[in-house]
Every structure is written in C-alpha cells, then in structure tokens.
C-alpha positions in Angstrom: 4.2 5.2 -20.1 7.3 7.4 -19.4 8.7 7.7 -15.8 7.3 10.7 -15.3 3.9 10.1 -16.2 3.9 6.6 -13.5 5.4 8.7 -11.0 2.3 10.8 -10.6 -0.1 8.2 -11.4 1.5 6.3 -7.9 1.5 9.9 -6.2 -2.5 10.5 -7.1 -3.2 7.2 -5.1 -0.8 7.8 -2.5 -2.9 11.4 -2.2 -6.4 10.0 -2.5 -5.4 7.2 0.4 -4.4 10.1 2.6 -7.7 11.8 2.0 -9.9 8.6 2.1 -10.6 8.7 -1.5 -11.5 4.6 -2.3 -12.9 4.8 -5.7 -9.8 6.6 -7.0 -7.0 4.7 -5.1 -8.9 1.4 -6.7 -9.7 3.0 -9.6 -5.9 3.0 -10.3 -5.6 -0.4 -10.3 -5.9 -2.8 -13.3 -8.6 -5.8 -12.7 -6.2 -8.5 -12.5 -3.5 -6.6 -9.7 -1.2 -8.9 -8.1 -1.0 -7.4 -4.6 1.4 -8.8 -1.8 1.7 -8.0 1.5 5.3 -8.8 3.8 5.9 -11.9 4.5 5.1 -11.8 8.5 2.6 -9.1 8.1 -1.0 -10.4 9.1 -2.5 -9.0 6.3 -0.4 -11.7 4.1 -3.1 -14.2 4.7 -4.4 -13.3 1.5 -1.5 -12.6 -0.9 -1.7 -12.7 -3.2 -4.8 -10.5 -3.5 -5.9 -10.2 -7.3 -8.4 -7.6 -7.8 -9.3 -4.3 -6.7 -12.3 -5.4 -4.5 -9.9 -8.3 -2.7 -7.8 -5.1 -2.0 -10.6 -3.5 -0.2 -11.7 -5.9 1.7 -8.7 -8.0 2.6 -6.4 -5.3 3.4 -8.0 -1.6 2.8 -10.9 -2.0 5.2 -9.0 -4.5 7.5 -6.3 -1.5 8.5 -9.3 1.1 8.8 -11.1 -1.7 11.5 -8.1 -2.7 13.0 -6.6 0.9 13.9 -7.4 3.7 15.1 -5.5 5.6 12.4 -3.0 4.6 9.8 -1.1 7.1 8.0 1.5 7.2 5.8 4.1 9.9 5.9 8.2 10.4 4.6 6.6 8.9 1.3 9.8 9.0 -1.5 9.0 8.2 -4.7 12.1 6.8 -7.1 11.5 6.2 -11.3 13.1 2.9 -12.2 12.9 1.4 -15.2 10.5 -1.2 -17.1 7.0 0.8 -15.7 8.3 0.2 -12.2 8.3 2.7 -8.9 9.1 2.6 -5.6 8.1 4.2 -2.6 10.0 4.4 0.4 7.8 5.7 3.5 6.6 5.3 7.4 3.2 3.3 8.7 2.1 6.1 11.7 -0.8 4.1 13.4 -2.1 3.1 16.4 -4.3 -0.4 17.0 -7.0 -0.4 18.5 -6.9 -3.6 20.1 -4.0 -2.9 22.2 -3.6 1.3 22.0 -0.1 0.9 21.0 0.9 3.2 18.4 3.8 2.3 15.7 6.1 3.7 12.9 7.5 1.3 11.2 9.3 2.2 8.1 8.3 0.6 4.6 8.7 0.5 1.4 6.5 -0.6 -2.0 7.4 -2.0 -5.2 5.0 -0.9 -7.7 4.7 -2.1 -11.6 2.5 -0.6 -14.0 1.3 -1.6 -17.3 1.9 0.5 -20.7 -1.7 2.2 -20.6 -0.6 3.4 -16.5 -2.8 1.2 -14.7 -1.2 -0.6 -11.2 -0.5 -4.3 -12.4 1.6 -5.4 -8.9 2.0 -4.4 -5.5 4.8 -5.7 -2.9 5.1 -4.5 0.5 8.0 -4.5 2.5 7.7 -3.2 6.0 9.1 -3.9 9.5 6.8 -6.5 10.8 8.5 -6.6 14.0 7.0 -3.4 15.1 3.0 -4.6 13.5 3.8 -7.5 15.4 4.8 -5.7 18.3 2.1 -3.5 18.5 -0.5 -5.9 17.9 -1.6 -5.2 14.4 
C-alpha cells in the first residue's frame, strides 16, 4: 500500500469511531491485530489484545461503559514508512464513576499490512490524567 492510500484507511476508522460506526472501525482490522494499550493505562490488562472482537470487548465497549463520553479530537495523522502511521491527538472524556472530565493528549502507532488491513496498534497517552480522573 502507498502512504497515501494507509493514511485514509486510518482516517476512515478514526471517522467511523467518531460517529459510532463498530462494524467499520473493526472491519479495518486484520483477524490476527496486535493491539496495545499504555503501559499504566487500565485498559492494559489485556494487551495484548489479538482480534477484532477482543478489541470490542476489552477496550471499545469498556470506554463506552466506563465514560460518559470519550472523544477524540486535534487528530494528526503523519505517513512514515514500512505501512506505518501515526496519530497524534487528545482523549476529551468524562468518567462516570467519578464525573471528572480529562484531556489527555495521545498518540498511536499504527502498522498496516500490504493489502491495507490494521495489523498493530500501540497507544501512548498520559495515564497520569486516566489515572487521575478515575478512568
């Protein structure tokens, strides 16, 4: 895949998170995704996560449960080489546990294989602020 072309696959997911759109953010990934959350984040109990549907469940419907919103926003998106992007961006949420809202700045490190399917997923975020905030 050119640059280009894995740019906008990671810019479709980004968009279909935003709008709630499951089946097309996992739909993205390829069946045997490595997916890592931050060391320190609580959703890191389950790194690595290896499939689309451990995705869901371990870390997609866990932030939907846990806050009462959770958006992304400041989203950069920078070609490198070898099938690899990353995206530099802001959490905006607010737990619901505690009503403390955060934004905590992040950034992800995505591979892609040659047909443009997601193959790896690291997370880097602030998870002084999660922790903070109670998420």
């Amino acid at each position: 895949m050119e640059n280009k072309q894995n740019l906008q696959i990671v810019e479709n997911l980004y968009n279909a998170f935003a709008t709630g759109d499951m089946p097309t953010v996992l739909g993205s990934m390829h069946p045997d995704i490595e997916w890592n959350e931050a060391e320190g984040n609580s959703l890191a109990d389950g790194n690595p996560y290896t499939s689309p549907d451990a995705i869901l469940n371990g870390v997609f419907e866990r932030l939907g449960a846990n806050h009462e919103y959770f958006n992304l926003s400041d989203i950069q998106l920078h070609n490198m080489s070898d099938n690899k992007v990353l995206a530099t961006l802001r959490y905006e949420a607010k737990v619901r546990a505690t009503g403390k809202a955060y934004s905590a700045q992040a950034a992800h490190f995505w591979t892609l294989n040659s047909e443009g399917k997601i193959k790896a997923f690291q997370q880097y975020v602030d998870t002084k602020k999660l922790a903070d905030s109670g998420a």
